[in-house]
C-alpha positions in Angstrom: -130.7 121.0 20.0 -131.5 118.3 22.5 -130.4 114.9 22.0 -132.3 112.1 22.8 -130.6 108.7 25.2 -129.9 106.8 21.9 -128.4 110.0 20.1 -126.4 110.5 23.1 -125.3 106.8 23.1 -124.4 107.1 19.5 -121.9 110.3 19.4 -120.7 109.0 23.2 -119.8 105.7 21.2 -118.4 107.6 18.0 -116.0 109.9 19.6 -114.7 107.5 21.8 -114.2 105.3 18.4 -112.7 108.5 16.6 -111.0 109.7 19.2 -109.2 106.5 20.1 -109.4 107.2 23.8 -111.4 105.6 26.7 -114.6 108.2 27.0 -114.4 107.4 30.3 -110.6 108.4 31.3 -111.8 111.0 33.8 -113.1 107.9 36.2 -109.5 106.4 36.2 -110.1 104.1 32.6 -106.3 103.8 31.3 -105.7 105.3 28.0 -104.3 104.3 24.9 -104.0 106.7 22.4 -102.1 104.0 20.2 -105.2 102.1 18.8 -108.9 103.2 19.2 -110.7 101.4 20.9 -113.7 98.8 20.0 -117.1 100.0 19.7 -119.7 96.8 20.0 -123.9 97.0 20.0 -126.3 94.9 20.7 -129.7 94.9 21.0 -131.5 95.8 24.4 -131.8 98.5 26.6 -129.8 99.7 29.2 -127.8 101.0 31.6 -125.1 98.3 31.9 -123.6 98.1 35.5 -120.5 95.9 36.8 -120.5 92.6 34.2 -121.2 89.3 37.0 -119.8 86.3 35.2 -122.8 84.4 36.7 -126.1 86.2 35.9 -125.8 86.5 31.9 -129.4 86.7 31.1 -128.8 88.7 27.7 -126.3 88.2 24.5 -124.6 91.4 26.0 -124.2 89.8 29.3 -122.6 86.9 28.0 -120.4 88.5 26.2 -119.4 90.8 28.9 -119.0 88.2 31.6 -117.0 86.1 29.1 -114.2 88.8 28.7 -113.6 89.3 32.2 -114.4 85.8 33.5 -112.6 82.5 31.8 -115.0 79.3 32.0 -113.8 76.1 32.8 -113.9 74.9 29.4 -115.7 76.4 26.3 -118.4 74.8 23.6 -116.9 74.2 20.3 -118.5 75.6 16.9 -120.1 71.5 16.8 -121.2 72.4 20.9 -118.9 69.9 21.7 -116.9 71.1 25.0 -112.8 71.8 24.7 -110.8 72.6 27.6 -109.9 77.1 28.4 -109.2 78.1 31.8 -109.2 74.3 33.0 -106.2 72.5 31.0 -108.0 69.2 31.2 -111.1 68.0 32.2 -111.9 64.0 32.8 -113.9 62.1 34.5 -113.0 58.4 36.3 -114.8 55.3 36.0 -118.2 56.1 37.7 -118.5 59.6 36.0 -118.9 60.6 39.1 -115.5 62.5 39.7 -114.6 65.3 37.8 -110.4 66.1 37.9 -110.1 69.9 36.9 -106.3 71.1 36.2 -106.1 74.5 35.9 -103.8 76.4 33.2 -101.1 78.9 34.4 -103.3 82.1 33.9 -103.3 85.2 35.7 -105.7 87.4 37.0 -106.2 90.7 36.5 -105.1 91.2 40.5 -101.8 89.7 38.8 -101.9 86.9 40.7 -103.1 82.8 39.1 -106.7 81.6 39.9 -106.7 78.7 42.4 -109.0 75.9 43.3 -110.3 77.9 45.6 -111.9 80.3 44.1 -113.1 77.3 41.0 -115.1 76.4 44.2 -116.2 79.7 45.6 -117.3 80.5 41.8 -119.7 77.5 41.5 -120.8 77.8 44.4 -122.2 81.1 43.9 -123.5 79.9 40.8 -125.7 77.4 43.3 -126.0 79.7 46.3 -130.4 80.9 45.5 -129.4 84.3 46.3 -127.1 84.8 43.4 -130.1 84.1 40.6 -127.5 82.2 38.3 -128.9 81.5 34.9 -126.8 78.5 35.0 -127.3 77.1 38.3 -129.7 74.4 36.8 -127.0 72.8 35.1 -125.3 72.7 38.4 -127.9 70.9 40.3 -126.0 67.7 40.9 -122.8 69.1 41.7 -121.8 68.0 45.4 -119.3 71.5 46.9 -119.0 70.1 50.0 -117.8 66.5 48.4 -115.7 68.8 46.2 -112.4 69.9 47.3 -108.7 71.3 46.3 -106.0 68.3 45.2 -103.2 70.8 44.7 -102.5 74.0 43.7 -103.8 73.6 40.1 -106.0 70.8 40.4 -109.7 70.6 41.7 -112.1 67.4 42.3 -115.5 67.7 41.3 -118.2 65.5 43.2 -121.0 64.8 41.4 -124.2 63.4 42.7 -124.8 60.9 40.2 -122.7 59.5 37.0 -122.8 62.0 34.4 -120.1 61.6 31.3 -122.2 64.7 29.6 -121.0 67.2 32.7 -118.4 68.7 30.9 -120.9 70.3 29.2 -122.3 72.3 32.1 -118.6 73.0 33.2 -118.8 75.1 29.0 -122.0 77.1 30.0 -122.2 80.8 29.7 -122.7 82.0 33.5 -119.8 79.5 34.9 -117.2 82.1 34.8 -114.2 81.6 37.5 -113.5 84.8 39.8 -111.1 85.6 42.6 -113.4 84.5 45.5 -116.4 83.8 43.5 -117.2 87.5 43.7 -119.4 88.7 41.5 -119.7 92.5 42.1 -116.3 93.5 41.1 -115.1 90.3 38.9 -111.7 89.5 39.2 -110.7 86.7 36.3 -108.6 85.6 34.0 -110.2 87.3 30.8 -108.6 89.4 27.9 -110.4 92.4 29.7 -110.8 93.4 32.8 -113.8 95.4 34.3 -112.9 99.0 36.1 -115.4 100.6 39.0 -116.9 103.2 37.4 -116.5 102.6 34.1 -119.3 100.3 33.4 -119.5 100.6 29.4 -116.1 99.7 28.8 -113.4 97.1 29.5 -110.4 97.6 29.0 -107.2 94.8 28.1 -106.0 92.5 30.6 -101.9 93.0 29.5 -100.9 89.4 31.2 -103.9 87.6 29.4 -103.0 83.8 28.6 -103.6 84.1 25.2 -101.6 86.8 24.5 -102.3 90.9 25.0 -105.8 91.9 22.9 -104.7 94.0 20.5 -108.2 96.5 21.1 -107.0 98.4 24.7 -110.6 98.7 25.5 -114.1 97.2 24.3 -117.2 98.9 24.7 -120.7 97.7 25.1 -123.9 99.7 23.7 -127.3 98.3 23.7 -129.7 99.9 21.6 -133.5 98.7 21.0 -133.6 100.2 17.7 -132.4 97.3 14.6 -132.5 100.4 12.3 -130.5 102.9 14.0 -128.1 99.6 15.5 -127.5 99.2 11.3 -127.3 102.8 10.5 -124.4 103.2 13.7 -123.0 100.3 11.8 -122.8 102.1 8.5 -121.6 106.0 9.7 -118.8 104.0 11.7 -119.8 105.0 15.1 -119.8 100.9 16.0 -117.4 98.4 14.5 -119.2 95.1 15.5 -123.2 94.9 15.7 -125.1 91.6 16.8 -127.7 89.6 15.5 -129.0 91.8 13.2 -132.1 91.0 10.7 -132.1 89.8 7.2 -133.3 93.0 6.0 -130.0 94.5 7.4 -128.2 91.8 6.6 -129.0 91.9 2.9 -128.0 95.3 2.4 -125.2 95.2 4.4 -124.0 92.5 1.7 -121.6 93.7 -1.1 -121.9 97.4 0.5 -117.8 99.0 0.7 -117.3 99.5 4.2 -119.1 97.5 6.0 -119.6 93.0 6.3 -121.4 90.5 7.2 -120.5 87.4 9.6 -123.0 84.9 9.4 -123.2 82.0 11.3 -124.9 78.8 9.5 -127.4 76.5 12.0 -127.2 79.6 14.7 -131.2 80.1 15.0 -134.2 77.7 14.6 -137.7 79.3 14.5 -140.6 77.2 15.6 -144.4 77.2 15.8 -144.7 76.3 19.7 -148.0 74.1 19.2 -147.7 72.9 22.7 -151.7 71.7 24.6 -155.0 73.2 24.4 -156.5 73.7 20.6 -153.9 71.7 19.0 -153.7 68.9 21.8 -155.1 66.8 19.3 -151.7 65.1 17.5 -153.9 64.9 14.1 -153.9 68.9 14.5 -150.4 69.0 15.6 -149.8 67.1 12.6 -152.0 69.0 10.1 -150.1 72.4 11.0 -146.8 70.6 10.4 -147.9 69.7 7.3 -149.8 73.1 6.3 -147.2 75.3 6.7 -145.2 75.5 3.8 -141.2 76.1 4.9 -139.5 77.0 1.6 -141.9 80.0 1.1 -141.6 81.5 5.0 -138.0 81.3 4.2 -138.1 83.1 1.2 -140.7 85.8 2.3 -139.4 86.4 5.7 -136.1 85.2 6.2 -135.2 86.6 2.6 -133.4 83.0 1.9 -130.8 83.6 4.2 -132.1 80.6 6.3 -132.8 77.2 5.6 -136.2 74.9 5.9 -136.1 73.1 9.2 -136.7 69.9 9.6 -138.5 70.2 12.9 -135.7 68.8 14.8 -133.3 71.4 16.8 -129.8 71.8 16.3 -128.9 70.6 12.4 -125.3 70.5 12.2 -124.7 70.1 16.2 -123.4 66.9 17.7 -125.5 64.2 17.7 -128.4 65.3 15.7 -129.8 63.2 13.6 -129.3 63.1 9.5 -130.4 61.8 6.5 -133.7 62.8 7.4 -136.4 63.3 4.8 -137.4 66.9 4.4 -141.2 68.2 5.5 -142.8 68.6 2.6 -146.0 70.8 2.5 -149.4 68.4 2.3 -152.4 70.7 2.0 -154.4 67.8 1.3 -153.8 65.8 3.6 -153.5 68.4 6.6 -157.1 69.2 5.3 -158.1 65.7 5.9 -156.3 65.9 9.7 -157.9 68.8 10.8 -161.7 67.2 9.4 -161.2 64.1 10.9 -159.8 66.1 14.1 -163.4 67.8 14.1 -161.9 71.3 13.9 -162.7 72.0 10.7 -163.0 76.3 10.6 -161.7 75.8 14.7 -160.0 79.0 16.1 -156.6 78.9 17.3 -154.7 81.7 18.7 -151.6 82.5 17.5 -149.0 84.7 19.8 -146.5 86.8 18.9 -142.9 86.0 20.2 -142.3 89.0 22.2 -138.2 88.8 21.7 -138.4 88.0 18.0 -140.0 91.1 16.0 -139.9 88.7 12.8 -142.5 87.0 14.2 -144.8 89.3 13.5 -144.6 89.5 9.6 -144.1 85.7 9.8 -147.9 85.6 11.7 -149.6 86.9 7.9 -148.2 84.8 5.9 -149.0 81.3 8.6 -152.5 82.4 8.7 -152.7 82.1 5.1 -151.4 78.9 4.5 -153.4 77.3 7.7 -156.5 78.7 6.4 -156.0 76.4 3.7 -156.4 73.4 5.6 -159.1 74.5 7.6 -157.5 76.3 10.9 -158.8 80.2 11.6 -155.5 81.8 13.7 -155.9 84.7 15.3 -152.8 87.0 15.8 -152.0 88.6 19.0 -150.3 90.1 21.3 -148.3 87.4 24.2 -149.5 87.8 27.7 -147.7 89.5 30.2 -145.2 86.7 32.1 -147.2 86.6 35.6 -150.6 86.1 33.7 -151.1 82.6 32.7 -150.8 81.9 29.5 -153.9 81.1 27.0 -153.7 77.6 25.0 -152.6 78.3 21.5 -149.6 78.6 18.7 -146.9 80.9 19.8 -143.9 81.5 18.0 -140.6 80.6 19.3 -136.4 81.5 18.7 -134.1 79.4 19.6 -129.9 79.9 19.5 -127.7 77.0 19.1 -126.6 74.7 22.2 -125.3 71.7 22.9 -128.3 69.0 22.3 -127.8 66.8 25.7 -128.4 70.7 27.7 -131.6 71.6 25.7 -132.8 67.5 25.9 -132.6 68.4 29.7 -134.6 71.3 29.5 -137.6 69.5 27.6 -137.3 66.5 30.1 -137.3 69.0 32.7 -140.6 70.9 32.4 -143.4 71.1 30.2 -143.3 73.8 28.4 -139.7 75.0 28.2 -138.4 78.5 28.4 -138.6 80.0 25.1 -135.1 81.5 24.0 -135.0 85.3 25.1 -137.2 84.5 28.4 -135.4 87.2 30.7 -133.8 89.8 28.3 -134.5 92.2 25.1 -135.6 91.7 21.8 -132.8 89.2 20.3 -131.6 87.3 24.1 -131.0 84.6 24.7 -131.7 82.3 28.0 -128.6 81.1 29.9 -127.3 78.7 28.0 -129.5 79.6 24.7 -131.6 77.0 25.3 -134.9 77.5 23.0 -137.1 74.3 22.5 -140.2 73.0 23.7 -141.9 69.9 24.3 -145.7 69.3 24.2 -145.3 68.0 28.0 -147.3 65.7 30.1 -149.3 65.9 33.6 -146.6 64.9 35.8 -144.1 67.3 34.0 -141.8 66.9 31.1 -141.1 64.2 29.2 -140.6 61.0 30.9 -139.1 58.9 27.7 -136.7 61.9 26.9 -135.3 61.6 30.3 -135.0 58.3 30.0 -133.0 58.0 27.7 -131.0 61.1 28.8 -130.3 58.9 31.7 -128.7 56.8 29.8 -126.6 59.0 28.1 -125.3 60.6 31.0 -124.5 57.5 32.7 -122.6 55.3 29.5 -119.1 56.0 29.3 -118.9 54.9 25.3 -119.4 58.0 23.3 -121.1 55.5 20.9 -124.0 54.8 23.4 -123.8 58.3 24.3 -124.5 59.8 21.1 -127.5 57.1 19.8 -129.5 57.5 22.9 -129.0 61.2 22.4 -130.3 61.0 18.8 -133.4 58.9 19.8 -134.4 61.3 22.0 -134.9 63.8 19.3 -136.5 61.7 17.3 -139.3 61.7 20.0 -139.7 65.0 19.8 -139.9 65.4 16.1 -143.5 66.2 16.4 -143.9 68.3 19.3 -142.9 71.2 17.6 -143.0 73.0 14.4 -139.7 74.1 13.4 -139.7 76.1 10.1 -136.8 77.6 9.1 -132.6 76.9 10.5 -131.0 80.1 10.0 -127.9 82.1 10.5 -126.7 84.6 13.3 -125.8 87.5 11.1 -123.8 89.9 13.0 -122.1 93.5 11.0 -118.8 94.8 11.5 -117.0 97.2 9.2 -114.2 96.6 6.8 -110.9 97.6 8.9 -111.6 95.3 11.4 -110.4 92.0 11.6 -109.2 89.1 14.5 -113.3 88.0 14.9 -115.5 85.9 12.7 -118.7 83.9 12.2 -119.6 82.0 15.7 -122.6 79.6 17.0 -123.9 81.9 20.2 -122.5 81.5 23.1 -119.7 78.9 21.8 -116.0 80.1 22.5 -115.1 82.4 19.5 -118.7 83.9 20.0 -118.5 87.7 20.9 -115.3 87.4 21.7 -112.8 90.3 20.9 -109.3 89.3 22.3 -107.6 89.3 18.7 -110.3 92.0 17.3 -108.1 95.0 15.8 -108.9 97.6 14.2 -107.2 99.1 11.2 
């Protein structure tokens, strides 16, 4: 009997797991016959090649780079930045001068990181050729300002005052490597990447943190949600990411297997954006026609909360004690009527990344018919054609709120989380929001204020221009539900738990064990 890619993937992954040996030993992989080693999936397609710690356009990406390759500092479950590779991070007065000291870590060459390669790393990150998905964090960074101060310390010349840059210095895709080389990574991470052996990484002995208990980890991607659960179940994988509620839910209570949920991981938003709704009575009316509690219950199966079309509840610096959006039909009615667009056709796109979008698209054209709007499902354009006017439907992962703020200031319509990757990515540093723009590009009174955060050295003056700048963007977007990243491991494993994407417990397996 033939097997098909995914079957193949699937008994590779489960003898591997069974066996507890490296499947790929024959290409040099050390063995361990001690402990089995860690099976992971996550959604995508592959083949995976040699992890760089600077192109992590996809959840597996990122979590690959970030076991071989140590960033600078980390975000915290809040997405407020703490220090990992880099002991300390400050800046002086001006916020212009970063002072790096590095922790006594070594690599997997055996030898400590210097400042050196900190440099060569970012500036690979910055270097056009590379593609990094967080080079636009970078912009301002000043390399040849930069340089060494000793052997463990680094100055970092910024352009212009920013007291939010340790922030960028967190980002997935700002991974340190031995020369900045991002073909064969050499870092500091609790695994370390082998040539020829590009499903699996296997421990790093001499990691800082102490020696992973797991001797190797190894990646699957699989497109497939049911056969990703059902891997889940037989015991073939041991840790599965981002899975739906429907798998969620029965995962729940089941013996064998459980569920790691992450509260405030994922807000899904109506995108309402120019064209049909350009109208702010319309943008309004949809706001106030969709009815949050019931989407939540119906699609999300109550394992999500209502948003309050603001990104980021529970992050730093979002704002609270706001009043909940409560469905109007009413007055939404009256909106679109006044709006002239009573019985007006509005397309509504699918989000190609986010297959709950699609159930989610019956249930809002019901409740917008009631207030006058005719939506059209269908199917999102190809990315080189350009896109029609309309409602699309958008996913967004957690991240700190100062990164995404820059995003909406940056451009008009800002990348949808999963841009570049497979159903269930993420963009480089998760960012997933949108603003409804202007001519000249972005939002001029977001950056503003932005400005001002980034050049205040009081946290206090920080954080309220930070929160007024959400407040602006209240009703550019629709954002329905806040919900969890639900991710499925079985019952003899242990060392991981629930994690914000992308923050510094997320996907990480250095104290994973199994048994």
């Amino acid at each position: 009997m033939q097997l098909s890619r995914r079957s193949f993937l699937r008994a590779a992954g489960a003898s591997a797991a069974l066996a507890g040996i490296p499947a790929l030993a024959a290409c040099g992989a050390p063995a361990d016959a001690a402990s089995p080693r860690l099976v992971t999936s996550f959604a995508g397609t592959g083949p995976l090649g040699a992890p760089d710690p600077h192109r992590v356009w996809r959840p597996v990406d990122r979590a690959r780079a970030a076991a071989v390759a140590d960033t600078l500092l980390v975000w915290d479950q809040d997405m407020t930045p703490r220090p990992h590779l880099a002991a300390s991070a400050a800046p002086d007065r001006t916020g212009t001068r970063w002072r790096i000291r590095l922790r006594d870590a070594v690599a997997h060459d055996g030898r400590p990181l210097a400042p050196a390669d900190v440099l060569a790393s970012l500036r690979r990150v910055l270097d056009p050729a590379t593609g990094a998905t967080a080079a636009p964090l970078l912009a301002h960074l000043d390399l040849t300002a930069s340089r060494a101060v000793s052997a463990t310390e680094v100055e970092l010349v910024l352009g212009r005052p920013d007291f939010l840059f340790a922030l960028a210095l967190a980002a997935p895709g700002t991974g340190i490597v031995r020369g900045g080389r991002g073909d064969v990574p050499v870092g500091t991470g609790a695994f370390r990447f082998l040539p020829g052996s590009p499903d699996a990484l296997y421990r790093h002995d001499g990691h800082w943190a102490g020696r992973p208990p797991a001797p190797a980890v190894e990646f699957l991607v699989d497109d497939d949600e049911e056969n990703r659960y059902q891997s889940l179940v037989d015991g073939y994988v041991h840790w599965a990411h981002d899975l739906f509620p429907h798998s969620a839910r029965r995962l729940l209570g089941r013996t064998g297997t459980t569920v790691l949920s992450a509260p405030g991981s994922v807000t899904r938003f109506l995108d309402t954006g120019p064209g049909p709704l350009a109208d702010p009575r319309l943008r309004e009316a949809v706001r106030l026609g969709i009815d949050r509690v019931e989407l939540v219950r119906q699609i999300l199966l109550d394992l999500a909360q209502p948003g309050d079309d603001l990104f980021g509840a529970g992050l730093a610096h979002h704002p609270d004690g706001l009043a909940p959006v409560v469905r109007d039909v009413a007055r939404a009615r009256e909106l679109v009527v006044a709006a002239g667009a009573d019985g007006a056709r509005v397309p509504l796109f699918f989000d190609p990344f986010d297959p709950m979008s699609r159930p989610t698209a019956d249930l809002v054209v019901e409740q917008l018919a009631a207030v006058g709007l005719r939506c059209e499902p269908r199917e999102p354009e190809p990315p080189d054609v350009e896109p029609t006017p309309g409602i699309r439907f958008r996913r967004a992962a957690a991240q700190p709120i100062p990164l995404y703020l820059q995003a909406v200031a940056a451009a008009p319509r800002v990348p949808a989380d999963d841009t570049a990757g497979d159903t269930g990515d993420d963009t480089a540093t998760g960012t997933g929001a949108t603003g409804s723009g202007d001519a000249a590009g972005g939002r001029p009174d977001v950056r503003a204020l932005l400005a001002v955060a980034a050049r205040a050295p009081d946290e206090a003056r920080r954080s309220d221009a930070l929160r007024r700048a959400q407040l602006l963007l209240r009703t550019d977007a629709t954002a329905w539900s806040v919900g969890d990243e639900h991710v499925g491991v079985t019952a003899d494993l242990s060392g991981v738990g629930p994690a914000r994407p992308d923050t510094g417990t997320w996907a990480r397996f250095h104290r994973a064990r199994l048994g």
